[in-house]
C-alpha angles and dihedrals in degrees: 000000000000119000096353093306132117115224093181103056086040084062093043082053097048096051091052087052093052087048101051094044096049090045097050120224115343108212118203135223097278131089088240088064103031097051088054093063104108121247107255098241095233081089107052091042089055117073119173120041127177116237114212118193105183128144139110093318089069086078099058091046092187142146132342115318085017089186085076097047093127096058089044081057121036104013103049097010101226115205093230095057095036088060091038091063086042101065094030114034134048112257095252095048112119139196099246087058093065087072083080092061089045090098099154079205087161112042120123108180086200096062094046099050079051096064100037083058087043095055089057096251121150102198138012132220112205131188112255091174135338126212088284083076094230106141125212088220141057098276110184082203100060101055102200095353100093144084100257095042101043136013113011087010086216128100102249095189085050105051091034090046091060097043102053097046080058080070096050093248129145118248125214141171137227111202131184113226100199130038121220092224120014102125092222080063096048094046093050093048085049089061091051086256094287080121115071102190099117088044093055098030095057127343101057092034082060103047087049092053088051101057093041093051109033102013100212123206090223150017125208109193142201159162088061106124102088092072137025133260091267101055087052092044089231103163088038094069098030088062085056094045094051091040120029096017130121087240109034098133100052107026118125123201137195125213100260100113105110148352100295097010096105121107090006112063133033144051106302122349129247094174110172123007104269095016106195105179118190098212135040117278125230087219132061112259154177147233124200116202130184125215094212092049092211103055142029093201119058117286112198100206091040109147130234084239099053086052123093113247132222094261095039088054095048096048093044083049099054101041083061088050097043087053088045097267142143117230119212113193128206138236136182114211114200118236104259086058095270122143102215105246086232093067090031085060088045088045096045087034092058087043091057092052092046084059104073100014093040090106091072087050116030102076093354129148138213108268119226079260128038106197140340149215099270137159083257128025114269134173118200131225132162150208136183105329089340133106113185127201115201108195127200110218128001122275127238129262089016087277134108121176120210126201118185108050119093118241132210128175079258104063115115117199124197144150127248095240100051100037096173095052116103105209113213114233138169132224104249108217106258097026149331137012151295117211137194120229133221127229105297119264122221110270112179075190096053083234143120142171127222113199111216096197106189097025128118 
């Protein structure tokens, strides 16, 4: 110390300084900390994301929700599987016995990459284990319970991982957090979750292993409601994943992470599945879809009319984005890696709509308005000095009147599928337009999109 200064603990101070600034925020183990941290753009920006549920339940194929067969089965005995296993299968058969018929024979991670670019997604989100516990990777966690030692043999996350960043995609991961029957899970529930064997035995040793080995940009957890996020250490590994990680600069989260946590802490909310707000929410969501409307996992007797069409998809899709959502889309692949024709037309089919309407979706934001009483049903978004209308359905007479955009002599209206053609429209007295359509182009999705370049 000189003159009453300490040189030593400037210099403590200083290098602190230098640190923090050259490693960015640090967020500590709390929810305070942890729901400030900005959403990495690549998200938002997004829009639109396919969901795969595939494991050892996609043998099976059965009942509704088929990805939760074994609990249907075993855990409340319901009648319908009961009597399914009956007919079909010998009495001693088990579940965990269908993981040898679980042969992925067909599964080319290439294809499908092809046809996820080819749908217009920007990112997937892949099953790296359900609540079965079965994990799609080599887990050294789950001995003989897992994809490489048992099953394909191979390590699905791995070899899809790699494909699908060849097409420039973001990958992402959904994780269980629970599992129905390990018996580390059910000893810990017995003791009203103050024990954590089961949490630091085998669900936070393979998140871990996830994000080490396949960084993924996001995780999309799960099976989180029956404790709290203390029992699962939550904030404890989301402050090493936004701090220490391979990928803690990109890495998106959902709100999955204990009993009470959804729709109130994480990086963007999923809520409810099928979360359909009717506002605008003040936080950035998602909403997860599902092409067979009664399962996430493969059903093999599903039916042509229990299934989304293309139509159904577009419009679900754009109401999300209209409102400032994401929209994750799922597919069921079947047990020997196919994806079923019927989900690979929807998937090429949405592609060849992003193409020309994409500019409405990709970076888009929610409008003032998000839709209006028209002679055909629309949803708004916008981007830069455009506002875009996508209608379902022409409308008659080749003339649809708008009401709620603001006009200039500037504005400039077109439609998506015939860019460089300039519509004519007319200012209607107390507000908005009417404009005058061209000849209507072909839409499989009975959709269509007007720029309104100029209006406000």
């Amino acid at each position: 110390m000189a003159g009453g200064i300490n040189y030593s603990r400037i210099i403590q101070i200083v290098t602190l300084l230098v640190f923090a600034l050259g490693c960015g925020a640090r967020y500590t183990a709390d929810w305070e900390s942890l729901d400030a941290r900005p959403l990495p753009q690549w998200f938002d920006d997004s829009k639109f994301g396919i969901f795969i549920h595939w494991g050892v339940f996609s043998v099976p194929g059965f009942g509704k929700f088929s990805e939760w067969f074994w609990y249907w089965w075993k855990g409340l005995q319901y009648q319908q599987e009961i009597e399914f296993m009956r007919k079909n299968y010998p009495p001693d058969f088990q579940y965990a016995d269908f993981a040898q018929e679980f042969h992925a024979e067909f599964f080319d991670p290439n294809g499908w990459a092809e046809i996820l670019e080819a749908s217009g997604a920007k990112y997937v989100v892949f099953t790296s284990k359900h609540h079965d516990g079965f994990t799609n990777w080599p887990s050294p966690t789950s001995w003989n319970w897992n994809s490489v030692d048992v099953g394909p043999h191979r390590d699905l996350v791995g070899e899809l991982a790699a494909a699908v960043r060849k097409k420039n995609l973001h990958f992402g991961l959904y994780h269980s957090m629970f599992e129905w029957f390990n018996p580390l899970y059910l000893a810990d529930a017995a003791s009203g979750f103050k024990n954590q064997d089961f949490v630091f035995g085998k669900a936070l040793p393979e998140l871990v292993q996830l994000v080490k080995n396949y960084k993924p940009d996001l995780i999309w957890s799960d099976g989180d409601w029956t404790a709290p996020d203390t029992y699962w250490n939550s904030t404890e590994f989301l402050a090493w994943l936004y701090n220490d990680s391979p990928v803690k600069d990109v890495v998106v989260t959902n709100d999955r992470w204990g009993k009470g946590c959804y729709c109130k802490h994480g990086g963007y909310y999923n809520c409810a599945d099928r979360y359909s707000p009717t506002e605008v929410p003040t936080h950035k969501w998602e909403k997860c879809q599902t092409i067979d409307s009664l399962s996430w996992g493969y059903r093999r007797y599903m039916k042509a009319t229990e299934l989304l069409t293309l139509p159904n998809i577009l419009k679900d899709m754009m109401y999300v984005v209209a409102f400032g959502g994401n929209y994750l889309l799922n597919i069921g692949p079947t047990s020997d890696g196919m994806i079923p024709p019927v989900f690979e037309e929807r998937l090429r089919d949405i592609g060849s709509w992003l193409k020309i309407n994409g500019e409405a979706v990709y970076g888009s934001k929610a409008w003032r308005n998000q839709t209006e009483p028209a002679v055909v049903p629309l949803y708004y978004t916008a981007k830069n000095n455009s506002v875009y209308a996508v209608i379902f359905g022409w409308p008659p007479n080749q003339r649809l009147q708008l009401s709620l955009p603001k006009t200039s002599k500037a504005t400039n209206v077109t439609l998506l599928d015939y860019p460089n053609m300039p519509l004519t429209w007319k200012p209607v007295k107390g507000g908005g337009l009417v404009i005058s359509m061209p000849p209507m182009a072909a839409s499989a999705g009975n959709a269509w999109t007007l720029k309104l370049e100029g209006a406000a």
